[in-house]
Each structure stands twice: as structure tokens, then as C-alpha cells.
PyMOL Python script that loads the backbone (N, CA, C, O; Angstrom):
from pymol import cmd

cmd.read_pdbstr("""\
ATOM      1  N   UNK A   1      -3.292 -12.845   7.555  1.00  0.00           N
ATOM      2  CA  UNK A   1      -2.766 -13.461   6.343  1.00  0.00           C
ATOM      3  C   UNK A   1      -3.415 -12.909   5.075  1.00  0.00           C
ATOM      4  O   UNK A   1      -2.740 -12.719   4.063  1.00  0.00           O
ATOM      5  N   UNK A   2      -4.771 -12.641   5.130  1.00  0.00           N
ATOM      6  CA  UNK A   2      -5.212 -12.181   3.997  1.00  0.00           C
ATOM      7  C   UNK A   2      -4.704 -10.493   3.487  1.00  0.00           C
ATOM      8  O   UNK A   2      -4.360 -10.150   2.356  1.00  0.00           O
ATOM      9  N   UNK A   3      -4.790  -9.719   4.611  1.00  0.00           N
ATOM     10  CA  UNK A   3      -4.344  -8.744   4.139  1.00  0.00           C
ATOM     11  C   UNK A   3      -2.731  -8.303   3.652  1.00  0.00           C
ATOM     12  O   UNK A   3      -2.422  -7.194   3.216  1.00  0.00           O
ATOM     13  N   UNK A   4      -1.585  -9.743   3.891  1.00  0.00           N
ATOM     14  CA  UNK A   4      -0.617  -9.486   3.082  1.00  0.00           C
ATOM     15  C   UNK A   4      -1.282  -9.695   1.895  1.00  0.00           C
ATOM     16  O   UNK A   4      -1.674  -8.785   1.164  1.00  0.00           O
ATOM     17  N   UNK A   5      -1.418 -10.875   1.684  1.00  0.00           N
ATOM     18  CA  UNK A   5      -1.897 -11.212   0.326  1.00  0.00           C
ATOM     19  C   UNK A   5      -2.559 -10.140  -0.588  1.00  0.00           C
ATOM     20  O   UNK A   5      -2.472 -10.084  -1.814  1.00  0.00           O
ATOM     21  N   UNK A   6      -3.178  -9.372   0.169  1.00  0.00           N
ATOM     22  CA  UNK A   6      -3.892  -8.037  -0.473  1.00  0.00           C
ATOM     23  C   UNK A   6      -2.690  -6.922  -0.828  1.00  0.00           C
ATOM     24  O   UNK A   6      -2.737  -6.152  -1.787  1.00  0.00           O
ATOM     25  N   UNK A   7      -1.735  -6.993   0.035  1.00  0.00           N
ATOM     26  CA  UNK A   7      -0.886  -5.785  -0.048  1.00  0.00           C
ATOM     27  C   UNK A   7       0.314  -6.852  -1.249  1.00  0.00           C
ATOM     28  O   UNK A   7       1.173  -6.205  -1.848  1.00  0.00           O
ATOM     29  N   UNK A   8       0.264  -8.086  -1.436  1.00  0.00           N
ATOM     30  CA  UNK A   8       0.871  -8.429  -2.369  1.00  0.00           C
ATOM     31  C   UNK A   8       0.827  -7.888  -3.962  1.00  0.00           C
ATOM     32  O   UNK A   8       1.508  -7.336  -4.826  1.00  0.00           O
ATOM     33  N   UNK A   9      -0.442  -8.445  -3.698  1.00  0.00           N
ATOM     34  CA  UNK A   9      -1.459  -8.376  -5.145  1.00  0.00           C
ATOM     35  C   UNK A   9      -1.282  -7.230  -5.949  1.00  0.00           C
ATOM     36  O   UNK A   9      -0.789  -7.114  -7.071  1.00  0.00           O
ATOM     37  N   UNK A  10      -1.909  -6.173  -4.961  1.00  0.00           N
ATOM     38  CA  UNK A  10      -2.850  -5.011  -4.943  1.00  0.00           C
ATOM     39  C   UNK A  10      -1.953  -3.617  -4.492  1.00  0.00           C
ATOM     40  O   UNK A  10      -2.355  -2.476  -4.717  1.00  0.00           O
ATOM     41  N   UNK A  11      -0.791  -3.910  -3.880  1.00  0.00           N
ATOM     42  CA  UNK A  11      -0.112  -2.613  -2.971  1.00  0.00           C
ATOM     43  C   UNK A  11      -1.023  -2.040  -2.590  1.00  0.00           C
ATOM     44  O   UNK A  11      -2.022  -2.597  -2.135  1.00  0.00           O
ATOM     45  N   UNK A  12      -0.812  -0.286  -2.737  1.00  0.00           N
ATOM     46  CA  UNK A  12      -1.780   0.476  -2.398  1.00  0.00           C
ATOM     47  C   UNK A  12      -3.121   0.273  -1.926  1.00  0.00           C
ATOM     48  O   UNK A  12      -3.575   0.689  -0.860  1.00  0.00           O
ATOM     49  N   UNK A  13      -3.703  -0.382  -2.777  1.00  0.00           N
ATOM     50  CA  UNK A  13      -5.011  -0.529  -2.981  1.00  0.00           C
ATOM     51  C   UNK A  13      -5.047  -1.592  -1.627  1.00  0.00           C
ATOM     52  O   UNK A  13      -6.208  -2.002  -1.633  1.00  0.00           O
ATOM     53  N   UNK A  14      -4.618  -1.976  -0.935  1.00  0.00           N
ATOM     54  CA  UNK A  14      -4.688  -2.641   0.236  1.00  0.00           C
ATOM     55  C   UNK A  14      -5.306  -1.899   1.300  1.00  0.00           C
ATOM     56  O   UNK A  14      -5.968  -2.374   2.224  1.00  0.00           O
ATOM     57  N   UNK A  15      -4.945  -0.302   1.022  1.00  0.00           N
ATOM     58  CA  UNK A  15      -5.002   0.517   2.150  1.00  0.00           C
ATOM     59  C   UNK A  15      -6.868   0.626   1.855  1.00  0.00           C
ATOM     60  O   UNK A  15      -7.649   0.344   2.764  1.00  0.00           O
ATOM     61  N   UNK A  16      -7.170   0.902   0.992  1.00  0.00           N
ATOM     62  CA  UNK A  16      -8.465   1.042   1.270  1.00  0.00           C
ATOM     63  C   UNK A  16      -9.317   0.500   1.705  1.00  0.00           C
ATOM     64  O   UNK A  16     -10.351   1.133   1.914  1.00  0.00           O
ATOM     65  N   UNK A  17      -9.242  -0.955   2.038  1.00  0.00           N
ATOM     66  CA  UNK A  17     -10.217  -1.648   3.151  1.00  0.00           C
ATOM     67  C   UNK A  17      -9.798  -1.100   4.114  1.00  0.00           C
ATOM     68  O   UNK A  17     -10.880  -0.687   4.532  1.00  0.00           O
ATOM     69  N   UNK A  18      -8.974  -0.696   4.936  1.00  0.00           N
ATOM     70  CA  UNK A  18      -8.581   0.136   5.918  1.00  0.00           C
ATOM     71  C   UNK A  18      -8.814   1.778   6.157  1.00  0.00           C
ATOM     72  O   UNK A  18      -8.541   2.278   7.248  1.00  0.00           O
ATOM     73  N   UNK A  19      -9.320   2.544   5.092  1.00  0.00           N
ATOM     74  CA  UNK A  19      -8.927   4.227   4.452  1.00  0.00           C
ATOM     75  C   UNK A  19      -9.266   4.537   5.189  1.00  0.00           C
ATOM     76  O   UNK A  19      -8.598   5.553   5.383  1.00  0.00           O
ATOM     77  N   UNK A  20     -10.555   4.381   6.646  1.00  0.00           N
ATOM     78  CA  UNK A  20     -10.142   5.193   7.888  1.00  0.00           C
ATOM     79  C   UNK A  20      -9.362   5.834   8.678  1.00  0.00           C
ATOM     80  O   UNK A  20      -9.277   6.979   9.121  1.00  0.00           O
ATOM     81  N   UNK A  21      -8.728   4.718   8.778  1.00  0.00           N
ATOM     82  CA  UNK A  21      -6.779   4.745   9.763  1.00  0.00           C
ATOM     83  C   UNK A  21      -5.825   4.912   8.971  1.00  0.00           C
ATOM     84  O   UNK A  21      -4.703   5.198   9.387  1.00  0.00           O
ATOM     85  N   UNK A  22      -6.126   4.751   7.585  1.00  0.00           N
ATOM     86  CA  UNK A  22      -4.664   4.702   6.641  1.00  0.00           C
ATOM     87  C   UNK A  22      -4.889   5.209   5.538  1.00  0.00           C
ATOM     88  O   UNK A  22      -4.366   4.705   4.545  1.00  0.00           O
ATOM     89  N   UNK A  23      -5.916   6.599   5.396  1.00  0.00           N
ATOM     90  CA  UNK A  23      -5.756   7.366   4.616  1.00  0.00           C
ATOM     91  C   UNK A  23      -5.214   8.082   3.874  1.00  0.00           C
ATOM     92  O   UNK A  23      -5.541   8.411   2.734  1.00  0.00           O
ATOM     93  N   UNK A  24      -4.066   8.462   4.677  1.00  0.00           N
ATOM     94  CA  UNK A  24      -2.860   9.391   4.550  1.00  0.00           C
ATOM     95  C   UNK A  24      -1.914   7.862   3.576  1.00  0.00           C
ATOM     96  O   UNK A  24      -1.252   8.086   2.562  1.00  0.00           O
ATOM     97  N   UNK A  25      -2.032   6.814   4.016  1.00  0.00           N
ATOM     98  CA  UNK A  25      -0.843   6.036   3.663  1.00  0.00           C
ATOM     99  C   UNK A  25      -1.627   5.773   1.992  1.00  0.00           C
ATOM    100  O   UNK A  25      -1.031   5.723   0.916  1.00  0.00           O
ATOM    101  N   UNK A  26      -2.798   5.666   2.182  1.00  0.00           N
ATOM    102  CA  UNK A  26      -3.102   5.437   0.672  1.00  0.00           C
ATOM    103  C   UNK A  26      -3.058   6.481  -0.238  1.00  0.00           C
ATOM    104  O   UNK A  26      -2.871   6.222  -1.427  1.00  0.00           O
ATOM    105  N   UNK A  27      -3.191   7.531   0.110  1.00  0.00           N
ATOM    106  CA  UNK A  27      -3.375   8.990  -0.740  1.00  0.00           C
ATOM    107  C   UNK A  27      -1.492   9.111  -1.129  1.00  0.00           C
ATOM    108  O   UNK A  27      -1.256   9.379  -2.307  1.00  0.00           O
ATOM    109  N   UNK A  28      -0.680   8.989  -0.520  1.00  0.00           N
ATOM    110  CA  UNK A  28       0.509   9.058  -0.353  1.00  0.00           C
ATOM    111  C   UNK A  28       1.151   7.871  -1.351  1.00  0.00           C
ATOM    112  O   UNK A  28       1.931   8.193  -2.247  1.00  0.00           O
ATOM    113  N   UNK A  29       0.749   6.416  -1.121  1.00  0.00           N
ATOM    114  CA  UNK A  29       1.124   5.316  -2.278  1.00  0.00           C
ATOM    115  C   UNK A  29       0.532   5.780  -3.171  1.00  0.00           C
ATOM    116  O   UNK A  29       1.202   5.613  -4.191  1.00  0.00           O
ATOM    117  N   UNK A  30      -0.866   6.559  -3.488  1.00  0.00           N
ATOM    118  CA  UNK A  30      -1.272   6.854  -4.884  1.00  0.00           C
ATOM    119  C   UNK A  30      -0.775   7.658  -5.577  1.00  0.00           C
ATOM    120  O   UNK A  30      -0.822   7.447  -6.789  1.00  0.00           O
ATOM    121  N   UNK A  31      -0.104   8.899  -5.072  1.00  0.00           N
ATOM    122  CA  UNK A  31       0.266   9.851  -5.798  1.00  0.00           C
ATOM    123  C   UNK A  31       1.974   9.469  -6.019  1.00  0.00           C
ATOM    124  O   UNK A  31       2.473  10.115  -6.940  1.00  0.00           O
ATOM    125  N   UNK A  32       2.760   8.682  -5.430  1.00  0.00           N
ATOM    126  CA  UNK A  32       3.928   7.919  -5.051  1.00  0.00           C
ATOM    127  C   UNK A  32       3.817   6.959  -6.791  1.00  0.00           C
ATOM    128  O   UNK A  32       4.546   7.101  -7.773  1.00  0.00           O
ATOM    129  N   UNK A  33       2.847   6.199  -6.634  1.00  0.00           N
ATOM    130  CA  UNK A  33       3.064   5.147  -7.784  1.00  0.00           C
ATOM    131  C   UNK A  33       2.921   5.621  -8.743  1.00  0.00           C
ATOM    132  O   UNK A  33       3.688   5.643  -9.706  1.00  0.00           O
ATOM    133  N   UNK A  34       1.765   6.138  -8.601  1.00  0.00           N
ATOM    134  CA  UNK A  34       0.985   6.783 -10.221  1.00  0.00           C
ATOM    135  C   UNK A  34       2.309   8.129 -10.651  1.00  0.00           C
ATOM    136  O   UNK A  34       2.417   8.728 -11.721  1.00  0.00           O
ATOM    137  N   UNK A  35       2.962   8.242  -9.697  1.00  0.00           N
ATOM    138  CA  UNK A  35       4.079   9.353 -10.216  1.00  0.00           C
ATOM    139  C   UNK A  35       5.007   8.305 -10.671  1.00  0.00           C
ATOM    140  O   UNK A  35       5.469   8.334 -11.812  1.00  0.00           O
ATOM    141  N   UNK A  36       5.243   7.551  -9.981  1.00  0.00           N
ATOM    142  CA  UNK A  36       6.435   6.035 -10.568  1.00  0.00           C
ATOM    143  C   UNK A  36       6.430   6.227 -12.007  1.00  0.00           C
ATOM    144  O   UNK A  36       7.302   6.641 -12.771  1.00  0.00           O
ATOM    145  N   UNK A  37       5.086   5.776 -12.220  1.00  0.00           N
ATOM    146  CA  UNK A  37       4.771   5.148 -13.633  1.00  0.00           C
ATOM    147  C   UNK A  37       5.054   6.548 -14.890  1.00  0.00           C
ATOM    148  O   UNK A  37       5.041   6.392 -16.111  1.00  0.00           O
ATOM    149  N   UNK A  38       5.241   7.562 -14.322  1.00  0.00           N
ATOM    150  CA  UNK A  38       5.043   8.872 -15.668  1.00  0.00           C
ATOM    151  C   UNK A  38       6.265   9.583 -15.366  1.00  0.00           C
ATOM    152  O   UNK A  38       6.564  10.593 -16.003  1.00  0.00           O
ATOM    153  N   UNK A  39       7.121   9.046 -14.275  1.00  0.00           N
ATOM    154  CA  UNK A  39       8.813   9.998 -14.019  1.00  0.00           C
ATOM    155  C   UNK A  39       9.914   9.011 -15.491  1.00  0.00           C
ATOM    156  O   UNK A  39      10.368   7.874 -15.619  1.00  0.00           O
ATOM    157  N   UNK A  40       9.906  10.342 -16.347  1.00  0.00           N
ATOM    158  CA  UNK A  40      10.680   9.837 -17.498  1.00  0.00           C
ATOM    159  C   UNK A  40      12.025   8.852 -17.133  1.00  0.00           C
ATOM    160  O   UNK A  40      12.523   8.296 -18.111  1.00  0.00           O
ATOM    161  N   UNK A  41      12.637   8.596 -15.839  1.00  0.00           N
ATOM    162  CA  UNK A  41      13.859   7.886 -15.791  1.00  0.00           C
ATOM    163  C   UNK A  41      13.335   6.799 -15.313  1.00  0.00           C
ATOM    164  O   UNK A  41      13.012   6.544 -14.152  1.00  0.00           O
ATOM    165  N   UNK A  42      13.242   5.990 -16.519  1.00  0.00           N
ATOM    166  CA  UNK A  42      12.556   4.408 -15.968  1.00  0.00           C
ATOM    167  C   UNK A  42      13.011   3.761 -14.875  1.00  0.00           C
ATOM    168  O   UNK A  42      12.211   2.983 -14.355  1.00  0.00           O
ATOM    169  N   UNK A  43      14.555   3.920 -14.167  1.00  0.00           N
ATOM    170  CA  UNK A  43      15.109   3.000 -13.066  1.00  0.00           C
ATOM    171  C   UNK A  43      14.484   3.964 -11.685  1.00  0.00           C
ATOM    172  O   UNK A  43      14.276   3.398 -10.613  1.00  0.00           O
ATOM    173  N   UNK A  44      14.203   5.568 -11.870  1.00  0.00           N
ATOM    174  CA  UNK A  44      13.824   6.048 -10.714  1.00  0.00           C
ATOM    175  C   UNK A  44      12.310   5.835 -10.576  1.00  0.00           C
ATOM    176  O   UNK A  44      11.845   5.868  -9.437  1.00  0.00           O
ATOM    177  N   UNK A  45      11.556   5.637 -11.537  1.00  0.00           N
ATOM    178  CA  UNK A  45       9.623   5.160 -11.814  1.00  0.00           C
ATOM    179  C   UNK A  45       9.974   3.970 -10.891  1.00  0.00           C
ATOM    180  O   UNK A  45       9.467   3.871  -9.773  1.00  0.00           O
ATOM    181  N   UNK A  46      10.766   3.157 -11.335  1.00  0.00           N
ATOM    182  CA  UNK A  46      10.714   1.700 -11.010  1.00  0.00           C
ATOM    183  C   UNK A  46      10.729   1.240  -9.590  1.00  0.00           C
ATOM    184  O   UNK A  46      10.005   0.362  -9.121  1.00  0.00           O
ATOM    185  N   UNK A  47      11.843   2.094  -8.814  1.00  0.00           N
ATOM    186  CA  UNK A  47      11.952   2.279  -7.741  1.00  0.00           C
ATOM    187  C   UNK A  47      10.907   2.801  -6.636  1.00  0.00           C
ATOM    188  O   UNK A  47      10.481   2.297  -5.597  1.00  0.00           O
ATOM    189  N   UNK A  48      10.635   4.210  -7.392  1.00  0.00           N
ATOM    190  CA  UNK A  48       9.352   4.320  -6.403  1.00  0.00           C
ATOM    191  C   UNK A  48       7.955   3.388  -6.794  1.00  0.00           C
ATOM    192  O   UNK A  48       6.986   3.559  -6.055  1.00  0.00           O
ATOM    193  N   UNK A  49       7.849   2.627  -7.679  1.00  0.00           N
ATOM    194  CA  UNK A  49       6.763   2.017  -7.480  1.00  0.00           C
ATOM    195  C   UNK A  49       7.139   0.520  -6.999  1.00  0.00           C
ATOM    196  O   UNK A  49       6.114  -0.081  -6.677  1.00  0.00           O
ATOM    197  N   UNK A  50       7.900   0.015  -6.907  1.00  0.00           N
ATOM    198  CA  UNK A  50       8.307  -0.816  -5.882  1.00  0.00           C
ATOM    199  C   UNK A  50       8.515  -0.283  -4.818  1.00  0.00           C
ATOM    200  O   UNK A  50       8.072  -1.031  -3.946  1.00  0.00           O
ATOM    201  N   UNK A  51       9.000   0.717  -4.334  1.00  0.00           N
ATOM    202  CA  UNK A  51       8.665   1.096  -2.381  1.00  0.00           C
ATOM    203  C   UNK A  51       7.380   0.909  -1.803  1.00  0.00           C
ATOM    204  O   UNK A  51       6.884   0.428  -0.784  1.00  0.00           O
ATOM    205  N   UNK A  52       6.962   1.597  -3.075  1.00  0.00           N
ATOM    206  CA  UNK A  52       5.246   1.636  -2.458  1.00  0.00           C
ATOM    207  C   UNK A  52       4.308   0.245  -2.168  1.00  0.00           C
ATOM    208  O   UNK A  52       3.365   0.017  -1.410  1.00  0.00           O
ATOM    209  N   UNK A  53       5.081  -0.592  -3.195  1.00  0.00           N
ATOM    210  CA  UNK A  53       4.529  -1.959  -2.971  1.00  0.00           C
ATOM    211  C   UNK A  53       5.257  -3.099  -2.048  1.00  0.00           C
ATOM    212  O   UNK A  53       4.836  -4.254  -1.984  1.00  0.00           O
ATOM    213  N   UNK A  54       6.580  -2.547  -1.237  1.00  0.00           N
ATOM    214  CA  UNK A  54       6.724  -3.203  -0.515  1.00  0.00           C
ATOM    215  C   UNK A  54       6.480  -2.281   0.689  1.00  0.00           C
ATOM    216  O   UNK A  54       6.568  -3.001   1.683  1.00  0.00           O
ATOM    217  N   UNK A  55       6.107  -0.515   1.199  1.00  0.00           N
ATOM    218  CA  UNK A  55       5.827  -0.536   2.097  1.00  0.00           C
ATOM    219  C   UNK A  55       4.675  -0.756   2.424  1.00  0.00           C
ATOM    220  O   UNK A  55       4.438  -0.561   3.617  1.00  0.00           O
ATOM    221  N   UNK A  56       3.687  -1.164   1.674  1.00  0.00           N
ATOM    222  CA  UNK A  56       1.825  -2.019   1.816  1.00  0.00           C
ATOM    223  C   UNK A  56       1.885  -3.101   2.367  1.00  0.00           C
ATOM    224  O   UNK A  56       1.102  -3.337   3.287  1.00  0.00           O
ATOM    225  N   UNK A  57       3.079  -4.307   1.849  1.00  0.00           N
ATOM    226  CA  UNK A  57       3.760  -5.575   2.384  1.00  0.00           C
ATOM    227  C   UNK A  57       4.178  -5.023   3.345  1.00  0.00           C
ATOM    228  O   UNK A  57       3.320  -4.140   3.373  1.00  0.00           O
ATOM    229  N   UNK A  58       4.608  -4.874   3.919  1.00  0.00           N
ATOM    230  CA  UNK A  58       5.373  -4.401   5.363  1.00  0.00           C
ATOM    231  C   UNK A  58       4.703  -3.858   6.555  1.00  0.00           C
ATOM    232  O   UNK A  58       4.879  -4.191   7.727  1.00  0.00           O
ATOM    233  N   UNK A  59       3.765  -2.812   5.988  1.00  0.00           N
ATOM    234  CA  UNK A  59       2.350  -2.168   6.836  1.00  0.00           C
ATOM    235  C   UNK A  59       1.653  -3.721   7.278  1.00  0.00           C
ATOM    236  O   UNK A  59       1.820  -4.179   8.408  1.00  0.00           O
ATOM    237  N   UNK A  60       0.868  -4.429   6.232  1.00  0.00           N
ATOM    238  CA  UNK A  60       0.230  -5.504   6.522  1.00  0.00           C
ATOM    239  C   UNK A  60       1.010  -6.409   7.480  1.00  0.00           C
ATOM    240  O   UNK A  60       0.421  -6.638   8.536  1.00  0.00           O
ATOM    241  N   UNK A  61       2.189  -6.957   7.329  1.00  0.00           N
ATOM    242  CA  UNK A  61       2.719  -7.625   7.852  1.00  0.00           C
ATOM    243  C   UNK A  61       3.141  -7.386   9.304  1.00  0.00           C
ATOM    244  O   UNK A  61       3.206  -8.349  10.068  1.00  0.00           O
ATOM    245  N   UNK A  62       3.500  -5.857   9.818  1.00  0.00           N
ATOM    246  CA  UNK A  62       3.610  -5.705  11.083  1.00  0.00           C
ATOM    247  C   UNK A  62       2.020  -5.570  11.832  1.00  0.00           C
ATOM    248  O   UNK A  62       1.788  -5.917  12.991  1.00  0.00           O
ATOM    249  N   UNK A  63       1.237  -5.117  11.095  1.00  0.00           N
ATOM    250  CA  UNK A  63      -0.294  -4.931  12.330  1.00  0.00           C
ATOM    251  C   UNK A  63      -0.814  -6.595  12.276  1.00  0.00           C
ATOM    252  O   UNK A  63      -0.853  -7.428  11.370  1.00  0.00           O
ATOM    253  N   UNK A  64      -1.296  -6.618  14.163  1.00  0.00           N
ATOM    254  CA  UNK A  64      -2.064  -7.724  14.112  1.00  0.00           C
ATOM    255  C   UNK A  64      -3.343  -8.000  14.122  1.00  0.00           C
ATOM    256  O   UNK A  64      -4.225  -7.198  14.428  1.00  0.00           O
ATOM    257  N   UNK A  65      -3.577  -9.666  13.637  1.00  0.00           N
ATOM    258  CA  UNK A  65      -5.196  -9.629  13.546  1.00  0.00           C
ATOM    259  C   UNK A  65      -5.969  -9.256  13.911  1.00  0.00           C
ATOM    260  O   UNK A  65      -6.976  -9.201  13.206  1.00  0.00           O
ATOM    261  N   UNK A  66      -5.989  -8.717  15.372  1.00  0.00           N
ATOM    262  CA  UNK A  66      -7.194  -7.620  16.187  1.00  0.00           C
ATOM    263  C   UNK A  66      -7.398  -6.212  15.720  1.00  0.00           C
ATOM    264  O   UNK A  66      -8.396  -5.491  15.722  1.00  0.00           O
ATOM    265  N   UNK A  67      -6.023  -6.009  15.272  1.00  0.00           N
ATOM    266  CA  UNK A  67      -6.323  -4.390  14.544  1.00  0.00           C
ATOM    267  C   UNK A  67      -7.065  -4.508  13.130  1.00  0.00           C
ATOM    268  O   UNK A  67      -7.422  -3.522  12.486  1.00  0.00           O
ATOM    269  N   UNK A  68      -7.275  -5.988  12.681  1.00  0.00           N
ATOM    270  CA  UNK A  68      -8.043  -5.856  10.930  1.00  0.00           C
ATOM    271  C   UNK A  68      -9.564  -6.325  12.018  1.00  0.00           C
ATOM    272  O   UNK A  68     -10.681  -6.053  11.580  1.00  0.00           O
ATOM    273  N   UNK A  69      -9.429  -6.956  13.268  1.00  0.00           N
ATOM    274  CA  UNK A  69     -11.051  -7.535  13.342  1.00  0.00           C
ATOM    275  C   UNK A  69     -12.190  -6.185  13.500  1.00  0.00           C
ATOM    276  O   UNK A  69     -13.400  -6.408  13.540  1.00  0.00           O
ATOM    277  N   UNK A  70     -11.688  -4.937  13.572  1.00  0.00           N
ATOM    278  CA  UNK A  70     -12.491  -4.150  13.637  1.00  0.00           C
ATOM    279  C   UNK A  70     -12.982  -4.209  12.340  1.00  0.00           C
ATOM    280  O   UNK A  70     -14.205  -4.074  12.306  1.00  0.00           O
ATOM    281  N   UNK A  71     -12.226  -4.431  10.808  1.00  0.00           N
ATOM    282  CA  UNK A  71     -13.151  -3.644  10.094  1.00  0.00           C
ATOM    283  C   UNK A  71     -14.006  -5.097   9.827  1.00  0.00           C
ATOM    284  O   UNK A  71     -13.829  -6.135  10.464  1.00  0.00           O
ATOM    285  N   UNK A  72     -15.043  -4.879   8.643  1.00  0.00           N
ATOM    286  CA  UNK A  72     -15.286  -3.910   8.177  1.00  0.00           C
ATOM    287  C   UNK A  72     -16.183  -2.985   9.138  1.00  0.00           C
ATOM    288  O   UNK A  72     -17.108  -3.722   9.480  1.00  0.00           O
ATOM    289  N   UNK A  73     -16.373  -1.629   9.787  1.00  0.00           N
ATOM    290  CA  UNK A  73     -16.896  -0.923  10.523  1.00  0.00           C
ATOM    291  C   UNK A  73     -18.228   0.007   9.559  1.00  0.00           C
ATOM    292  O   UNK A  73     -18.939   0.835  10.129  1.00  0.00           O
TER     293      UNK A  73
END
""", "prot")
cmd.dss("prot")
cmd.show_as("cartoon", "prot")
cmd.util.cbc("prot")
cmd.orient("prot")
């Protein structure tokens, strides 16, 4: 539960209590959003930075609690 809430909040930035296993997914939402925000066609920015924040919601939401009890490692 907490880590939707994190991928609510926070998108991306969810991945990094995780950046072991989900490195690739955070390096990928970062360069994804932070491109959102500076692509001159505001409805296509908008879009990709909402994917990115609902595929963080979606990541969190399918793994279960045994796969977060490892961290923090």
C-alpha cells in the first residue's frame, strides 16, 4: 500500500527506493517526463508525463508485498 501511494505522489521517483531492480524503469520515467515537460506541444508533454505517472501506479500496484520486504537491502 505504501508504495502506491509513493508512485501516486512521486511517479518516477517511486522507482528509486527500488533502483536496484528498477533502474532501467527509473532512468527511462526520467528522461520520459523531464522530456514531457520541455516538448513544445503542450497536449504531447502532457501525455507523456502522465504515462509515466501512471506506469509507476501500475508497476506498484501489480508487485507484491514480499517483493518490497526485501528492501531496504
Amino acid at each position: 500500500p505504501i508504495s502506491i501511494l509513493l508512485a501516486v505522489f512521486l511517479s518516477f521517483w517511486a522507482w528509486a527506493y527500488t533502483y536496484r531492480r528498477d533502474r532501467f524503469k527509473f532512468w527511462v520515467g526520467l528522461v520520459v517526463a523531464t522530456g514531457g515537460m520541455f516538448v513544445p506541444v503542450e497536449s504531447l508533454g502532457t501525455v507523456m508525463v502522465t504515462g509515466v505517472w501512471i506506469w509507476a501506479i501500475a508497476d506498484a500496484v501489480v508487485k507484491s508485498a514480499d517483493w518490497y520486504r526485501q528492501y531496504p537491502v
